[in-house]
N, C-alpha and C positions, 0 to 999 in steps of 0.2 A: 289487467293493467288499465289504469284509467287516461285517457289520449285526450287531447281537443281536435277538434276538427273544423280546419273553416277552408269554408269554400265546399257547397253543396251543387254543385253544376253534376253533369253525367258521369263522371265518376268519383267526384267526390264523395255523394249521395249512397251510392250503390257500395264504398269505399267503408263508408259510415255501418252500412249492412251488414257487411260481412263480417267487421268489428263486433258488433253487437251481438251475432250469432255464433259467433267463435268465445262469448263467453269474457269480452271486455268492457270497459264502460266507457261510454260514448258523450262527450260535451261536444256539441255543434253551436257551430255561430256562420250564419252565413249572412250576406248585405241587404237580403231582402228575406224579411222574415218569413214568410208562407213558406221556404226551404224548412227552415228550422222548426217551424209548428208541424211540417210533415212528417219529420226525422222524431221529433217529439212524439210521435202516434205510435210509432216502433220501439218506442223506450228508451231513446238517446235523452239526456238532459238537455234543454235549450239553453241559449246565452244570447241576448242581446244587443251585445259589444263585447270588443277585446278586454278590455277590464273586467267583466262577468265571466269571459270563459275564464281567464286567472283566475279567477278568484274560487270558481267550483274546479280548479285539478289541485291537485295534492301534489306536495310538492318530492324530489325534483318534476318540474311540470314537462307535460310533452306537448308540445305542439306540432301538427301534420298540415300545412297547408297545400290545398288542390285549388292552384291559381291561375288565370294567363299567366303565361309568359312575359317578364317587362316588368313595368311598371306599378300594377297590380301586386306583387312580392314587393317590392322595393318601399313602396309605401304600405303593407301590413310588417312589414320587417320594422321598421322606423318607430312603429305606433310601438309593438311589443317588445322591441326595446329596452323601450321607456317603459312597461310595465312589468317585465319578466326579471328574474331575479337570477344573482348567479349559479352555475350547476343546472339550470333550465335545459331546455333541449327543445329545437326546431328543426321541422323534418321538412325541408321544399321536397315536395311529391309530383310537382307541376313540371311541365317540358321545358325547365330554364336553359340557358347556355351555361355549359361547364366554364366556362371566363366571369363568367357574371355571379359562378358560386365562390370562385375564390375573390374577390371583392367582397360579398354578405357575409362570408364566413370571416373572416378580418375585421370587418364592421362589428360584429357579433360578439367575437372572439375578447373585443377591446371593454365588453361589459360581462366579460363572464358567461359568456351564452357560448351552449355548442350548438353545432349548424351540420346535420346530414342533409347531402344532396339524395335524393331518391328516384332513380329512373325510373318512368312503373308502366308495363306495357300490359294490355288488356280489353280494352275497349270498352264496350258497354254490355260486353261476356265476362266482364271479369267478376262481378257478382256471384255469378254461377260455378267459372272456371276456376278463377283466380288469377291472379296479378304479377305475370312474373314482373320481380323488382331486382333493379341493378343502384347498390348505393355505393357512398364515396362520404369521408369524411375520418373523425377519429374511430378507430377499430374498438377500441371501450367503450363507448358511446353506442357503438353497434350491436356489441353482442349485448348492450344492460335494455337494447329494443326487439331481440330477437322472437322475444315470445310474439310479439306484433307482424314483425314479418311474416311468419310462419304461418300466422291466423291466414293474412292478407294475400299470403302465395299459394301455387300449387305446389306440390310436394316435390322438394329436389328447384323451388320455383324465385329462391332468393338468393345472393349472391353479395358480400362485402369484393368493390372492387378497388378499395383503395382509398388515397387520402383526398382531401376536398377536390369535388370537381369531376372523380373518377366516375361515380355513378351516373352522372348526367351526361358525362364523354361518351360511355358503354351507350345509354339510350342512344342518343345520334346516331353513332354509326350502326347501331340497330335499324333506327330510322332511314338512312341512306339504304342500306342493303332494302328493307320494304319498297321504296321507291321504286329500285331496280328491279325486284322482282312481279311488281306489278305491271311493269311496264310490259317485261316480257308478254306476263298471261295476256295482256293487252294487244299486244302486236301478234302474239298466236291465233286468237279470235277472229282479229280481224281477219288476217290471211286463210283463215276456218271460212268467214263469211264473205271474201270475198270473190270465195274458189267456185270451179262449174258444180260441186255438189252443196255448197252453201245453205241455199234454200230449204236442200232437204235433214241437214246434219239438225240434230236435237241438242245444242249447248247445253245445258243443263244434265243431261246423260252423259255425254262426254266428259264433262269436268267431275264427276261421279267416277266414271270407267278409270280417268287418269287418279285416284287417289286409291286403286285396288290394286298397289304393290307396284305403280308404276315411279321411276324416281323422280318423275317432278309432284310425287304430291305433296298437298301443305293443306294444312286452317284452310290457308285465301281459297284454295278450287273448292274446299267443302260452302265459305260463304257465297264464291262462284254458283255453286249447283242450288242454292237458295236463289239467288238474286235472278237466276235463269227462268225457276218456277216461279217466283212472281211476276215477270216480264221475260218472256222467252227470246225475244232481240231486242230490249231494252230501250223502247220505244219512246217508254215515257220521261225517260232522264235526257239532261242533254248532257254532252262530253266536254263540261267545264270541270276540269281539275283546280284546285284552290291546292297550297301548299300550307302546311305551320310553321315553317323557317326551319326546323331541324334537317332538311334536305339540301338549303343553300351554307348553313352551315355546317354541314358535310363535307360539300365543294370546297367551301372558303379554306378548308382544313387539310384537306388533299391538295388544296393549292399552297399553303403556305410547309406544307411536311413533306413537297413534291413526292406527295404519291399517286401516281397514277388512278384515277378512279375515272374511267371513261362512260361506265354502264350508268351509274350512278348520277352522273354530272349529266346524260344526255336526257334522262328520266327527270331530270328537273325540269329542263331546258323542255322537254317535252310536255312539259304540263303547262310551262310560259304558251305554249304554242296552242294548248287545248280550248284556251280563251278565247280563240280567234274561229274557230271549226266546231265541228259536232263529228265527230271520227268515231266510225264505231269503237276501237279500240281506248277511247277517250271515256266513250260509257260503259268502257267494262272498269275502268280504273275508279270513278265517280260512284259506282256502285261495290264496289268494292271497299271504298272509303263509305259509304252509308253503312252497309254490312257490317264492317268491324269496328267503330269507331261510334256510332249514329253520326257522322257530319251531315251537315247540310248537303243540300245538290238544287239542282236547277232541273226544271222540267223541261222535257221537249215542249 
């Protein structure tokens, strides 16, 4: 199948990759062309501008973007619009707000365009792993993309959840659950490091030990037991948590479907609070976000 792709950031790029090697053809466009001449080395066709990637997909045309969040969509939705024709297809694969897809998709909708929401979880493993994707939009429009999911997922690793909006809902509260759960390994750590045997416990070994059939294992202790061997008390990061907004829009949603989400909503609130300290338990969550994601972090 032949896709466009814009937006070449960490996983757009890697996104583009997998594409390629699963046997599809790849138009990229991304704002700053040295993206695009790099993707071009790997055998993707370049484009530079929305009018050039139209112009090289065949039609009905697909388009994938991997964007911020906001405003960055809202104004490539606009542009492609105006240049995409009816029966087209636009895939937001970015962490939008499911409120914000039923608005585009309506917008969209009013020119002939379909609009899948696409939740895509994976980090900067997803090249290697794959990308579990949670979407939301029309179900024909899904299954005539499936061969694309399949490339781009791990096996058993994509999911249609429903009409617009659905796949970016399922991401979130995906998202909130991560929060919560990091908190925990977080707040474990710390009371690991700050017990009489502390000094001499091996983190890195231990969150190994707990992933050998014990029930809290996950990914996170496996990226844990990496993050350990590079910095065995995590000296060199400081325990500034930054958030994406998928975790206050969690809350905001539990607050307005009065559902209790207390672990969730404190994991936020605990990362408001991580700005202010350097808490061990702060740099295991910062390193954790390096690990699975590449984020940024701040150094001790």
């Amino acid at each position: 199948m032949k896709i466009g792709m814009v937006g070449l950031g960490r996983m757009g790029m890697n996104m583009a990759r997998r594409l390629l090697r699963g046997g599809h053809q790849v138009v990229a466009y991304n704002r700053s062309p040295d993206k695009t001449e790099e993707i071009m080395q790997e055998g993707a066709e370049g484009s530079f501008s929305l009018q050039e990637l139209a112009d090289k997909l065949d039609s009905p045309r697909v388009v994938w973007l991997m964007l911020p969040a906001g405003k960055a969509v809202d104004e490539h939705l606009e542009k492609l619009r105006n240049i995409l024709a009816p029966g087209d297809i636009i895939v937001d694969g970015g962490n939008s707000r499911y409120r914000d897809d039923l608005r585009r998709g309506a917008y969209l909708k009013g020119a002939g365009i379909h609009y899948l929401d696409a939740g895509v979880s994976g980090g900067i493993w997803g090249l290697t792993v794959g990308y579990c994707t949670m979407v939301g939009g029309e179900e024909k429009i899904f299954r005539s993309l499936e061969p694309v999911f399949k490339t781009l997922a791990p096996p058993e690793g994509y999911l249609y959840c429903g009409s617009t909006g659905a796949g970016h809902f399922v991401k979130m509260i995906h998202n909130g659950i991560e929060y919560g759960m990091m908190q925990a390994y977080g707040e474990g750590f710390a009371l690991l490091e700050a017990s009489p045997y502390g000094q001499g416990l091996d983190f890195g070994k231990i969150s190994r030990l707990w992933n050998q059939g014990s029930v809290i294992r996950s990914w996170l202790l496996e990226l844990l037991e990496q993050a350990f061997a590079d910095d065995p008390r995590l000296e060199g990061l400081r325990g500034y948590v930054d958030d994406s907004g998928e975790g206050r829009w969690t809350v905001e949603e539990a607050v307005a479907s009065g559902v209790a989400a207390p672990v969730i909503t404190m994991a936020l609130f605990q990362r408001f609070q991580s700005r202010k300290e350097n808490a061990f338990e702060n740099r295991v969550l910062a390193a954790l976000r390096q690990q699975f994601g590449g984020h940024a972090v701040k150094k001790g």
